[in-house]
N, CA, C and O atoms as a Tripos MOL2 file, in Angstrom:
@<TRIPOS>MOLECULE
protein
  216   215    54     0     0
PROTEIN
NO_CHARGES

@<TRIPOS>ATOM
      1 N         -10.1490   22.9750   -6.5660 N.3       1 UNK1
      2 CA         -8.7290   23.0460   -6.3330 C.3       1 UNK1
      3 C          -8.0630   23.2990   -7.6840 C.2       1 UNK1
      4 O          -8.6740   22.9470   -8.6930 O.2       1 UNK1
      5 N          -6.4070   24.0980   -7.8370 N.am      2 UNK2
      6 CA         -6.6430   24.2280   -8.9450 C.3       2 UNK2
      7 C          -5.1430   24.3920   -9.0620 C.2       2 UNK2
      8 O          -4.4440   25.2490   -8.5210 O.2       2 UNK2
      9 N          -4.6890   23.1680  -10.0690 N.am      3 UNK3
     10 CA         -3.2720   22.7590   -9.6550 C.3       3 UNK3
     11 C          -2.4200   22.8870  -11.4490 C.2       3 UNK3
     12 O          -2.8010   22.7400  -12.6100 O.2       3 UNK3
     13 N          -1.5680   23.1190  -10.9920 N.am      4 UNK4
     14 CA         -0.7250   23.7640  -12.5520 C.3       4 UNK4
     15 C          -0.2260   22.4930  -12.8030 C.2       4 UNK4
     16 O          -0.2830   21.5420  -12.0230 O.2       4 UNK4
     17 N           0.2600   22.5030  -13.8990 N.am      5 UNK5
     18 CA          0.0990   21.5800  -14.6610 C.3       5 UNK5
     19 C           1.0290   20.1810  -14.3800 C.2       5 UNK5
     20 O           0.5890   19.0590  -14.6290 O.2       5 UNK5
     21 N           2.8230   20.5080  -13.6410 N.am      6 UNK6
     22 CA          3.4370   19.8920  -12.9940 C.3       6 UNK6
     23 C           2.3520   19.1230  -11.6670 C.2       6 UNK6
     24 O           2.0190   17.9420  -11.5660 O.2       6 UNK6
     25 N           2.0770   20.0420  -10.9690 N.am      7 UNK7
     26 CA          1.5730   19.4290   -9.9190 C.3       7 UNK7
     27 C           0.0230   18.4360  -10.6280 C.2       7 UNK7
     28 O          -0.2500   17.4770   -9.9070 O.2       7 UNK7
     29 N          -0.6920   18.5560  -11.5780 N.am      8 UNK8
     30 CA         -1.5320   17.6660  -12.3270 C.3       8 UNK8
     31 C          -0.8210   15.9960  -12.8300 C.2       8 UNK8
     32 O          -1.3040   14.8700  -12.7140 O.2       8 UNK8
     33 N           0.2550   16.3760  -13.3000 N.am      9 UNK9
     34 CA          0.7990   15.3050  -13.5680 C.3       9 UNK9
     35 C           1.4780   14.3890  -12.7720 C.2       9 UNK9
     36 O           1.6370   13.2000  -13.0480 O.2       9 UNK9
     37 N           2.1020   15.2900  -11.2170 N.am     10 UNK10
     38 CA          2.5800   13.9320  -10.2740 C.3      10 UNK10
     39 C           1.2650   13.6690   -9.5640 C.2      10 UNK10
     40 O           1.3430   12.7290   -8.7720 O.2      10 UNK10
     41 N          -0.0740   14.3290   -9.6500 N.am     11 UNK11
     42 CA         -0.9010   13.4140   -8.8880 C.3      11 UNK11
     43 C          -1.5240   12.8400   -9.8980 C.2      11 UNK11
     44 O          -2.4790   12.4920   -9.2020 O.2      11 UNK11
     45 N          -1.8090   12.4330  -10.9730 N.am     12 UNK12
     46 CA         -2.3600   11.3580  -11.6140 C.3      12 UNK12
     47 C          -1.1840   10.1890  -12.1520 C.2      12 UNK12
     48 O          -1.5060    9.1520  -12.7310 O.2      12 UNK12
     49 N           0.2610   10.5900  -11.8310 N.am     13 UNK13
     50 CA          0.7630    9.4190  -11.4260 C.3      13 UNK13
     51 C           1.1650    8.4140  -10.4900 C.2      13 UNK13
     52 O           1.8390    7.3840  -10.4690 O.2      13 UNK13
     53 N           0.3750    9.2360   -9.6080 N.am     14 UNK14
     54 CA          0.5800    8.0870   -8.0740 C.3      14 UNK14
     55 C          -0.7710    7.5170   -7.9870 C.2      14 UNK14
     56 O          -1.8310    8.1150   -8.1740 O.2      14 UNK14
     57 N          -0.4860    5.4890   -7.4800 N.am     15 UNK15
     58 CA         -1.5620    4.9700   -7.7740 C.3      15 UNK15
     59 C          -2.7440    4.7990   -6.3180 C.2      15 UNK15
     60 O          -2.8800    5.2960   -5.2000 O.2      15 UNK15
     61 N          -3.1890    4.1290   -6.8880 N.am     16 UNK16
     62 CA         -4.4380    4.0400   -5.4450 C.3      16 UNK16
     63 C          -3.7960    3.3530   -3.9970 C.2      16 UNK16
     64 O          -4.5060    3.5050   -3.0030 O.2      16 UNK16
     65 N          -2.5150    2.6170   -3.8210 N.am     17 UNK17
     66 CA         -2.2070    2.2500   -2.7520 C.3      17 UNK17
     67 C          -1.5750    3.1300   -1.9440 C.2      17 UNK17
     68 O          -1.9920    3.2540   -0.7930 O.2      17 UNK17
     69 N          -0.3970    3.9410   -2.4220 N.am     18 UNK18
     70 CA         -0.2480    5.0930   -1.6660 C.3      18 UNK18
     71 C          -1.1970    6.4020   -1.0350 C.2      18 UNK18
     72 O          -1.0800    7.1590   -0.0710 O.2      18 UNK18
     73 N          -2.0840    6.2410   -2.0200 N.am     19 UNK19
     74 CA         -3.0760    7.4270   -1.3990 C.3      19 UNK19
     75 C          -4.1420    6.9020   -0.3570 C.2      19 UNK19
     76 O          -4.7900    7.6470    0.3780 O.2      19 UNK19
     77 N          -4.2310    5.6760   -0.3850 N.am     20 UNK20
     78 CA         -4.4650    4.9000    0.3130 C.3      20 UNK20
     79 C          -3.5680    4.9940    1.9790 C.2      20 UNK20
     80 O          -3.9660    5.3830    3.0770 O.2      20 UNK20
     81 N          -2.7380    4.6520    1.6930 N.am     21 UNK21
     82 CA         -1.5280    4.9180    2.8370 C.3      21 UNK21
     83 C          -1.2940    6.5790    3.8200 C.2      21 UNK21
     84 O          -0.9750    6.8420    4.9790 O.2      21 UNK21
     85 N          -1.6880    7.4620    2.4970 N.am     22 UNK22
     86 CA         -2.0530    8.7580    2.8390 C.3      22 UNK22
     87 C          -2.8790    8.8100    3.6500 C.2      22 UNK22
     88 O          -2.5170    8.9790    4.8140 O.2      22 UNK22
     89 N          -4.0770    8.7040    3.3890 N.am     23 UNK23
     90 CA         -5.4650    9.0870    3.4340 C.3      23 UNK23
     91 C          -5.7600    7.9380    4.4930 C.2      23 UNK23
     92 O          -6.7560    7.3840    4.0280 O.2      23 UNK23
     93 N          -5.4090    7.2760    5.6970 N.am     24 UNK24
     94 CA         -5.8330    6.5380    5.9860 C.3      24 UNK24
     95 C          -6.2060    7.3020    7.5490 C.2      24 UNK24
     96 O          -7.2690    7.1600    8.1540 O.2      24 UNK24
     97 N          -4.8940    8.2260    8.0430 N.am     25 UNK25
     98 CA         -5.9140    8.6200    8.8660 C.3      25 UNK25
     99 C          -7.0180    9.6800    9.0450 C.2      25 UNK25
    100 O          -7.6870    9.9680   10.0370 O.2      25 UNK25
    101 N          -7.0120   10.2270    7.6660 N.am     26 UNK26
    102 CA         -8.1920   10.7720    7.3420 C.3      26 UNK26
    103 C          -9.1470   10.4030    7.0970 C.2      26 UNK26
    104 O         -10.1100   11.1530    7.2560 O.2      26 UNK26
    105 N          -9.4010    8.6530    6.4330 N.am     27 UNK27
    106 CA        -10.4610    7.9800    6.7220 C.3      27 UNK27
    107 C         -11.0130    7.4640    7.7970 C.2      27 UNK27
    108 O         -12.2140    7.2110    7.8940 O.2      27 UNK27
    109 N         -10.0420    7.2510    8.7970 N.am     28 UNK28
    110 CA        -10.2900    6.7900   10.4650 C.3      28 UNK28
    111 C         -11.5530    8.0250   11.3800 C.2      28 UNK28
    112 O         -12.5800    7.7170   11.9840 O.2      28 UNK28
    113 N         -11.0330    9.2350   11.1860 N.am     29 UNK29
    114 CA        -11.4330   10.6960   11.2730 C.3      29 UNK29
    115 C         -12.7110   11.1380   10.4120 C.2      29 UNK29
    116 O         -13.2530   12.1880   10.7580 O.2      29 UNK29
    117 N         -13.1070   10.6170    9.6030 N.am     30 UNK30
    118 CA        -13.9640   10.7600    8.9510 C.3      30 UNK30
    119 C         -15.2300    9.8640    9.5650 C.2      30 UNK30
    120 O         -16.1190   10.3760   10.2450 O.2      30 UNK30
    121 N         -15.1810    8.5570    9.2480 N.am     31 UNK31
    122 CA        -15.8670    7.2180   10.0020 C.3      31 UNK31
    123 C         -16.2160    7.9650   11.4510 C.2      31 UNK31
    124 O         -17.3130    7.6770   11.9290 O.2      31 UNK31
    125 N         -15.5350    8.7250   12.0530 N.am     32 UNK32
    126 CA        -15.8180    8.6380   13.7950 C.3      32 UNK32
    127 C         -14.7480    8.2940   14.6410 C.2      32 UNK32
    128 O         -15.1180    8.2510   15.8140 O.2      32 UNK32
    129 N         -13.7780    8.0820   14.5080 N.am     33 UNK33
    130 CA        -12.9280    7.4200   15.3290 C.3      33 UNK33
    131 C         -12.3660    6.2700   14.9850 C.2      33 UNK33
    132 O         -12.5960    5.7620   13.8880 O.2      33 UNK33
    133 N         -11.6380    5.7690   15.7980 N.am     34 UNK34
    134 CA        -10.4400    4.3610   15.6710 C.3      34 UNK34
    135 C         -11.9160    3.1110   15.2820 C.2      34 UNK34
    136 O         -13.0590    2.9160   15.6940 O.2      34 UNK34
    137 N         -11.0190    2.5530   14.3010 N.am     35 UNK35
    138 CA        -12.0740    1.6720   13.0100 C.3      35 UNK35
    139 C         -11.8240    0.3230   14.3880 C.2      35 UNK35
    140 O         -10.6910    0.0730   14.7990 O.2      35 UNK35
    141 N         -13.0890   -0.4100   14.9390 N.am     36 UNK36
    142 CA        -12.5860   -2.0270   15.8520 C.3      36 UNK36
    143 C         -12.7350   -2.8100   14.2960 C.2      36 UNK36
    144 O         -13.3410   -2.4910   13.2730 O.2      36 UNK36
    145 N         -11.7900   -4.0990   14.6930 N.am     37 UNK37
    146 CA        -11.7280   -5.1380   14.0610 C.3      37 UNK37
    147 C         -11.9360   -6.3400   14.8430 C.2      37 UNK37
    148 O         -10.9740   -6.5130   15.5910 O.2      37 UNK37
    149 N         -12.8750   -7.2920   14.9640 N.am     38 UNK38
    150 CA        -12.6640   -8.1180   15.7070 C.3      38 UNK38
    151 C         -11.4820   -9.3630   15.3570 C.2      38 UNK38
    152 O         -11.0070  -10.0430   16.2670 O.2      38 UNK38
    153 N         -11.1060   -9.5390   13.9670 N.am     39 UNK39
    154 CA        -10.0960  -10.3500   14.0600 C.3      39 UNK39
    155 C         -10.7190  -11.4390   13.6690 C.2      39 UNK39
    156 O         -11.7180  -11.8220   14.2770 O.2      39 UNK39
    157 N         -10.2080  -12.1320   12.5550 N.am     40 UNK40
    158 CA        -10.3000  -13.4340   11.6690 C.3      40 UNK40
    159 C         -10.4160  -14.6590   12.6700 C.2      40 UNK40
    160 O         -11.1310  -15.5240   12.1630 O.2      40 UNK40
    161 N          -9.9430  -15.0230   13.9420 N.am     41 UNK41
    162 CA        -10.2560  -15.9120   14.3420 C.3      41 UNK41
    163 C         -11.7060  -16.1800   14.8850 C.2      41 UNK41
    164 O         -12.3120  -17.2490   14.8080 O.2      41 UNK41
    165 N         -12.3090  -14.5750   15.6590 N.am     42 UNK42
    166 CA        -13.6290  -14.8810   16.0160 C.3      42 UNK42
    167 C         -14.8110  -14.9530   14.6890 C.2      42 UNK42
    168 O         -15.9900  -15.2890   14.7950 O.2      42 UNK42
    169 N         -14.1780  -14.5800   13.6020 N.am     43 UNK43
    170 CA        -15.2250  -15.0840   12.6400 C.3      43 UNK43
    171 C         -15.1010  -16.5750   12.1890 C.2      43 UNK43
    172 O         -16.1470  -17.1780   11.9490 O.2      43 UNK43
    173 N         -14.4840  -16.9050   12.1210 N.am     44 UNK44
    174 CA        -13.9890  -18.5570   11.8780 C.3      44 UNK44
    175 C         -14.5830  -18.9690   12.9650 C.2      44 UNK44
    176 O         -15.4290  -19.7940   12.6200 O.2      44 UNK44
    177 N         -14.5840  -18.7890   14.3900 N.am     45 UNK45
    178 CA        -15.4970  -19.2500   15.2470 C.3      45 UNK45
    179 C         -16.8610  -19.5350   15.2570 C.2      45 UNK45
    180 O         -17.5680  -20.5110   15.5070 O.2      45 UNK45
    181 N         -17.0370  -18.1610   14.8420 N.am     46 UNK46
    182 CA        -18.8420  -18.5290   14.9480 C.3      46 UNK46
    183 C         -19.3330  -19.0490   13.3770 C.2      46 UNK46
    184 O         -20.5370  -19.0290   13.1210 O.2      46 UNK46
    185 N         -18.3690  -19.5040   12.3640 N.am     47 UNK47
    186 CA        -18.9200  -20.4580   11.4400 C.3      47 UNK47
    187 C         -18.4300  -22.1870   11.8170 C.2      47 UNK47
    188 O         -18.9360  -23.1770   11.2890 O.2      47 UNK47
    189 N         -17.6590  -22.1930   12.5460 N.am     48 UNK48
    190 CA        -17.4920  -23.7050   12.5100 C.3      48 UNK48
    191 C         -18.0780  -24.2450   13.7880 C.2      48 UNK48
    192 O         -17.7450  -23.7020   14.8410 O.2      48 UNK48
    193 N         -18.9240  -25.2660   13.8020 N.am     49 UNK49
    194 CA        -19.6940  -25.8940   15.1120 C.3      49 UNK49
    195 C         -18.6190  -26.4530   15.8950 C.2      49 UNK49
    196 O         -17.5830  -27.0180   15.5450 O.2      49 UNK49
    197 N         -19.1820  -26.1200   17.2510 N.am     50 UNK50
    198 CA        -18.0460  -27.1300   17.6850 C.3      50 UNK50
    199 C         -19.3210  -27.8650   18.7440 C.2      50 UNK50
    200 O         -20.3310  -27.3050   19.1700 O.2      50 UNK50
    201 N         -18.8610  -29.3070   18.9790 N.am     51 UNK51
    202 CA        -19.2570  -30.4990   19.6580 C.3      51 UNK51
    203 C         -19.0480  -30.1600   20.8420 C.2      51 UNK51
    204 O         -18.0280  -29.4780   20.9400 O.2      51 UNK51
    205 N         -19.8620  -30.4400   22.3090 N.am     52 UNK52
    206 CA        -19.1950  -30.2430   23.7600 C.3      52 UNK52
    207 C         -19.6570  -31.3940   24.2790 C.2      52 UNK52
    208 O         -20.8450  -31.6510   24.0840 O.2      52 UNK52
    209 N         -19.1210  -32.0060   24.7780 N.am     53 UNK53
    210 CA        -19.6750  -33.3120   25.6680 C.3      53 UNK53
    211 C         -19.7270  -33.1320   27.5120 C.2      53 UNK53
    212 O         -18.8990  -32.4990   28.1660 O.2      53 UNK53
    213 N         -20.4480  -33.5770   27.8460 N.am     54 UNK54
    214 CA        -20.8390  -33.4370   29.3540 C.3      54 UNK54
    215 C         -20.4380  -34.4620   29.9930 C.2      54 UNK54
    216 O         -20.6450  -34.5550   31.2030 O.2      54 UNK54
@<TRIPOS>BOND
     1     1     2 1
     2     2     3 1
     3     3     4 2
     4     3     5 am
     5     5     6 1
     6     6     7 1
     7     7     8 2
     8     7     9 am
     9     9    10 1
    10    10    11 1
    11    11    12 2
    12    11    13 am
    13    13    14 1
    14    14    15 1
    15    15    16 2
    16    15    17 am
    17    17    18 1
    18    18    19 1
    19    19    20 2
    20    19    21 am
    21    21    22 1
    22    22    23 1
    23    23    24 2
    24    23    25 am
    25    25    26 1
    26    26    27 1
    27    27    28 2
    28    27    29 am
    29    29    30 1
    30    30    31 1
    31    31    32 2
    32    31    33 am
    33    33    34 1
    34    34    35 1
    35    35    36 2
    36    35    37 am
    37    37    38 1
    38    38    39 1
    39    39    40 2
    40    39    41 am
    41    41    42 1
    42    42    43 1
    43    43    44 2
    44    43    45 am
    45    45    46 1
    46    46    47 1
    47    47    48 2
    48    47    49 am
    49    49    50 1
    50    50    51 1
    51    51    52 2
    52    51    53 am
    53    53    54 1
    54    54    55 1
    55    55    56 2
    56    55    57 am
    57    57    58 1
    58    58    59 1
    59    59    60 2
    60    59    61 am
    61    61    62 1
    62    62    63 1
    63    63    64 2
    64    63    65 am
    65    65    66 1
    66    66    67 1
    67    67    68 2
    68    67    69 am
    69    69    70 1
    70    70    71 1
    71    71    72 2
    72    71    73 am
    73    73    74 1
    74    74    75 1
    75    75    76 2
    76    75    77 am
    77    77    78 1
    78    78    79 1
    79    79    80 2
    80    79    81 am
    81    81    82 1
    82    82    83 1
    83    83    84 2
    84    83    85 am
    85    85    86 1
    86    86    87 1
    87    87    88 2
    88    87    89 am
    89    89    90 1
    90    90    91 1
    91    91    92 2
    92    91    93 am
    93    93    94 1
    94    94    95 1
    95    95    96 2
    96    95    97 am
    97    97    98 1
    98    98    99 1
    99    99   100 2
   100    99   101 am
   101   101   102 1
   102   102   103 1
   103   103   104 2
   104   103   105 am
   105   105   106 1
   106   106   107 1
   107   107   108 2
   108   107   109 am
   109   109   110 1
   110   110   111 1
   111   111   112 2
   112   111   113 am
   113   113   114 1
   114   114   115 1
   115   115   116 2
   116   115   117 am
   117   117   118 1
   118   118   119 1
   119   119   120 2
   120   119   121 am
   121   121   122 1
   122   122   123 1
   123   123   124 2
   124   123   125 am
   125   125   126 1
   126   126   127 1
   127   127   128 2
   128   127   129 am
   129   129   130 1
   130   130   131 1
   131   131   132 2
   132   131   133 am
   133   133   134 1
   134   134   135 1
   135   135   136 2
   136   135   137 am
   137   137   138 1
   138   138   139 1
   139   139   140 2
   140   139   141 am
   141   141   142 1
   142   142   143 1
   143   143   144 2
   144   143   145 am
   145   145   146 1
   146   146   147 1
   147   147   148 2
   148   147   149 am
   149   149   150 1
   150   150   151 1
   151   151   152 2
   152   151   153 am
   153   153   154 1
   154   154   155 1
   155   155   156 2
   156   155   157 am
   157   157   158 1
   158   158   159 1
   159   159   160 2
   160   159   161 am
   161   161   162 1
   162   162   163 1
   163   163   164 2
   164   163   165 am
   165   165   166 1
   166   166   167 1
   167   167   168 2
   168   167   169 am
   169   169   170 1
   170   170   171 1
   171   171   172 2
   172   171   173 am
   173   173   174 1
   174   174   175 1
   175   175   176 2
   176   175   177 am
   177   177   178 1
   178   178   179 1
   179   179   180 2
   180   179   181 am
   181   181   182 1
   182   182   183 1
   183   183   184 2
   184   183   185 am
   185   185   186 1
   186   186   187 1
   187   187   188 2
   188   187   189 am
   189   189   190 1
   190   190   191 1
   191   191   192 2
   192   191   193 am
   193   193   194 1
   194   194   195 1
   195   195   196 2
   196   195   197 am
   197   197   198 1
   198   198   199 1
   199   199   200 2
   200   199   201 am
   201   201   202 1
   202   202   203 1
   203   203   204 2
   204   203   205 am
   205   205   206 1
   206   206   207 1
   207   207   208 2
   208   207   209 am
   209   209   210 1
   210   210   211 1
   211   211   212 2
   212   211   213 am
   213   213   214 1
   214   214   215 1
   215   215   216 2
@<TRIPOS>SUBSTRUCTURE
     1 UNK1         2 RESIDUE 1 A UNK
     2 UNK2         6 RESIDUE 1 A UNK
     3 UNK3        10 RESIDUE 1 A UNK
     4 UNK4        14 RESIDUE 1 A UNK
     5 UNK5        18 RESIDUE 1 A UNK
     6 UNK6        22 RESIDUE 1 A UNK
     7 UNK7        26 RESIDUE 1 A UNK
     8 UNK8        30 RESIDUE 1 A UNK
     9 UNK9        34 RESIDUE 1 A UNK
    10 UNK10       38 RESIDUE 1 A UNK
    11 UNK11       42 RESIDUE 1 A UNK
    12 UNK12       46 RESIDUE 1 A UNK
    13 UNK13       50 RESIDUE 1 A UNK
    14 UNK14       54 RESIDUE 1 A UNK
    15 UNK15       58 RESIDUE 1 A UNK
    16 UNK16       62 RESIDUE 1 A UNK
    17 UNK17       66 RESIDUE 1 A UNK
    18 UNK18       70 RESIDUE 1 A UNK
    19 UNK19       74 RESIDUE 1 A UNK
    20 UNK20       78 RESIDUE 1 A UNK
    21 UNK21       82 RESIDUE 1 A UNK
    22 UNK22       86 RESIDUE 1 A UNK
    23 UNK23       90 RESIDUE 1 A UNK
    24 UNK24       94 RESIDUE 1 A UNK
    25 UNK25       98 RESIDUE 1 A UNK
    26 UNK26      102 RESIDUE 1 A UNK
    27 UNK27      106 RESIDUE 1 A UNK
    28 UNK28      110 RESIDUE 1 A UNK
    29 UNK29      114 RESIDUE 1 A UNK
    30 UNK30      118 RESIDUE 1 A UNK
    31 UNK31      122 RESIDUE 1 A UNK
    32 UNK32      126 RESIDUE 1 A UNK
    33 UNK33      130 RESIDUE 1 A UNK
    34 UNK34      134 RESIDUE 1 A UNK
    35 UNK35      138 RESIDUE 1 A UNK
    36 UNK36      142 RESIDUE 1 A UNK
    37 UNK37      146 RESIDUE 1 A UNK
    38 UNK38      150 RESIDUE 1 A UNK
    39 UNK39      154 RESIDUE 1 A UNK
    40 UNK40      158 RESIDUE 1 A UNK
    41 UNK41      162 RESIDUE 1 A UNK
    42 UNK42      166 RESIDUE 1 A UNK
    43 UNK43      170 RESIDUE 1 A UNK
    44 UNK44      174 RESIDUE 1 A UNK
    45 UNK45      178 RESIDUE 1 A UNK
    46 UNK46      182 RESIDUE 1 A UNK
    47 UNK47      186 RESIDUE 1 A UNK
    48 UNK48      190 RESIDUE 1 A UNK
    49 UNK49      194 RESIDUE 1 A UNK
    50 UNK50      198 RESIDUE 1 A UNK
    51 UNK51      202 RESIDUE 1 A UNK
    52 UNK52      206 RESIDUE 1 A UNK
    53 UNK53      210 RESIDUE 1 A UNK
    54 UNK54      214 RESIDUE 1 A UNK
């Protein structure tokens, strides 16, 4: 790619969170499809024991 010299300088001043923000559904698309998360509570689940009484 081959970018003049203005356009060199506003992309090495934008930092990694916006391109981040960019690029996100191009990382979704890349991976295969919509990323699952199962969600912080079912991992907290299966580390803490739980007791059942009968």
């Amino acid at each position: 790619m081959k970018l003049s010299a203005d356009e060199r300088r506003l992309v090495l001043k934008v930092s990694a969170a916006p391109i981040d923000c960019l690029l996100s559904d191009v990382k979704i698309a890349a991976a295969g499809g919509r990323r699952r998360r199962a969600g912080f509570s079912s991992a907290v689940r299966r580390q803490v024991p739980v007791r059942t009484f009968k």
